[in-house]
Residue, then its C-alpha position, 0 to 999 in steps of 0.5 A: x831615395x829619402x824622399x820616397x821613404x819618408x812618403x812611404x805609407x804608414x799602413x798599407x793594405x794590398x788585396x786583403x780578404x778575409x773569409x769566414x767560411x762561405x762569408x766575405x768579411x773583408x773583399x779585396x781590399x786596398x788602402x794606404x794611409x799617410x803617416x800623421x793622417x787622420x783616416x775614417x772608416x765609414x760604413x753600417x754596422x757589418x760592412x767589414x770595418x772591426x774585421x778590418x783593424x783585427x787584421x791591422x792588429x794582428x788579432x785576426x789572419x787575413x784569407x788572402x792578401x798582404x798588410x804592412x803597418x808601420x813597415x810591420x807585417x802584423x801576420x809574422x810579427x803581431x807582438x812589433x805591430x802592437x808595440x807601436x800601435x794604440x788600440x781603444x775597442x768599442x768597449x774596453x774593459x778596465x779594473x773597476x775596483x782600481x783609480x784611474x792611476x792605478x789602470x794606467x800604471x799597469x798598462x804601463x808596467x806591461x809596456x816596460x815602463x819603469x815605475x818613474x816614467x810611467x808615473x810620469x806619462x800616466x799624470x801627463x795623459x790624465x792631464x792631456x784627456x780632461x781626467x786629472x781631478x779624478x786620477x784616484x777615483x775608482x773607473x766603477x763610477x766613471x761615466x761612459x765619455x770619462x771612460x772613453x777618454x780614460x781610453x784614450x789616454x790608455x792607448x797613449x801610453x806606450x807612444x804609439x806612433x798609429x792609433x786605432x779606434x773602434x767606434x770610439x764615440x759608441x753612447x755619447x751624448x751630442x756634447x760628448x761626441x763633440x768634445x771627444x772627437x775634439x780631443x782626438x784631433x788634437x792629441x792627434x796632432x801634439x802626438x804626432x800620431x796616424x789615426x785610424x777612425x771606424x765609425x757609422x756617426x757621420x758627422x764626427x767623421x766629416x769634422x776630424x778626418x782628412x780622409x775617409x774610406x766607405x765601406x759596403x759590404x765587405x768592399x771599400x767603394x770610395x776612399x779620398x778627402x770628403x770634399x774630393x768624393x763630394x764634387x766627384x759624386x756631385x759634379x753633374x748636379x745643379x747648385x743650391x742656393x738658399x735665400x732668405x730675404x726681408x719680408x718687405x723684398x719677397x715680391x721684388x725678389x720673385x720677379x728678380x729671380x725669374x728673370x734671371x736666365x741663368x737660373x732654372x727654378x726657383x722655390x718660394x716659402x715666404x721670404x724664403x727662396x731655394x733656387x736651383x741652377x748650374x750657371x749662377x754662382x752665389x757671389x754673382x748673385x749676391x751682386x744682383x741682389x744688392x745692386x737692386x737694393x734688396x735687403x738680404x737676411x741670408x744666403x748661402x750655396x748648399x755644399x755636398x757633404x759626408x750625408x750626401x756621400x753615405x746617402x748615394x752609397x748606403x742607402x739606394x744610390x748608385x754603388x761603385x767598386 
């Protein structure tokens, strides 16, 4: 018995509708995240993800449908649930005219902190998300990606044991968006924390999530680890292998490569070859190659990942309930 509590789901989602009157937010939904799992909810903007964690969250009554988090059931007991879950929304607001410091205390002094430890916890958060040189500075000059780990670190602060959020990377730049996904995993793991991730940016999702649910229209079509919908999705497709070659090689190569059987086509653009097949594994031909004496540039096997999994959902692809 101790070792199915300890694999029971840290949420758990069994069925869950949410209707507003003739629309379908959220359809039947179910889904169960592992606790210390860092979960992405994928999908356009209107596909039911923000729908999704206000019901999680208490914040919104589901039509039908059942919701435990944290073995909680945020319908009857919303104020346990938000005792234990952090939430960072898509934009949240903080006292412009207050520090960092100041922000973070009060959150504190609302969680039950005592003004002691929530000195304490507010300078090791600050520390913790890169923001301990401007812990006086006044959040109206913060920048969005300072307010976003400002955020972070707000959410953190009553050590929640789920933490949620919202399109957190909304309006950063490429170098924010790296950087904070970055500190989210790695908050993720020194806090021991489950986290929940909605977002439509694919490629934080594909970096920091160990698995991803899709959303489309109200329904979550796929959900597993990214690799794991990858080869089933593209279990029937022929394998990419791209080679680049010394210029010197590209006839050698050519004459190489259509000779090989195993190989169905191949394309070439200058010292560049994109072969397409089934059969040949790249090692193997990585041995050819080299046995012939060709001077390799690069090789590589193109693998399936998160834009080819959003493409074949979200945009005309075949579509899964």
């Amino acid at each position: 018995m101790e070792g199915d509590k300890m694999t029971e789901p840290i949420i758990r989602v069994r069925q869950l509708t949410k209707k507003y009157g003739d629309f379908t937010a959220v359809n039947d939904l179910n889904l169960e995240i592992a606790q210390g799992e860092v979960f992405g909810l994928l999908g356009p903007n209107g596909a039911g993800k923000s729908t999704t964690i206000l019901m999680l969250l208490g914040l919104s009554e589901p039509t039908a449908g059942e919701i435990t988090v944290c073995g909680i059931d945020p319908v009857r007991s919303p104020l346990a649930v938000k005792r234990l879950v952090g939430y960072l929304p898509d934009n949240i607001g903080f006292y412009e005219h207050w520090t960092a410091l100041e922000n973070l205390l009060l959150t504190a002094q609302l969680n039950g902190l005592s003004r002691t430890a929530g000195r304490k916890r507010a300078f090791a958060l600050l520390a913790k998300v890169g923001l301990q040189d401007v812990a006086e500075k006044k959040v109206g000059k913060f920048s969005r990606g300072m307010r976003q780990r400002l955020g972070l670190a707000d959410s953190l602060i009553k050590e929640p044991k789920v933490l949620i959020l919202d399109e957190p990377t909304l309006g950063l730049d490429p170098m924010g968006v790296k950087d904070f996904t970055a500190l989210i995993l790695q908050l993720s793991r020194e806090e021991k924390l489950t986290v929940l991730l909605s977002s439509h940016q694919l490629y934080q999702v594909q970096q920091i999530c160990d698995r991803v649910g899709l959303f489309i229209q109200g329904k979550l079509v796929a959900d597993g680890p990214i690799q794991d919908l990858a080869a089933r999705l593209f279990q029937d497709e022929k394998r990419y292998i791209q080679l680049q070659v010394d210029p010197a090689d590209t006839e050698r190569t050519h004459q190489i490569l259509t000779r090989m059987e195993a190989i169905d086509t191949v394309e070439q653009n200058g010292d560049r070859f994109q072969i397409h097949t089934d059969k040949t594994p790249v090692q193997q031909l990585l041995k050819l190659l080299v046995e012939q004496a060709i001077n390799i540039v690069q090789l590589q096997q193109r693998s399936y990942g998160i834009e080819d999994i959003y493409t074949h959902y979200f945009e005309g692809g075949t579509r899964h309930a």
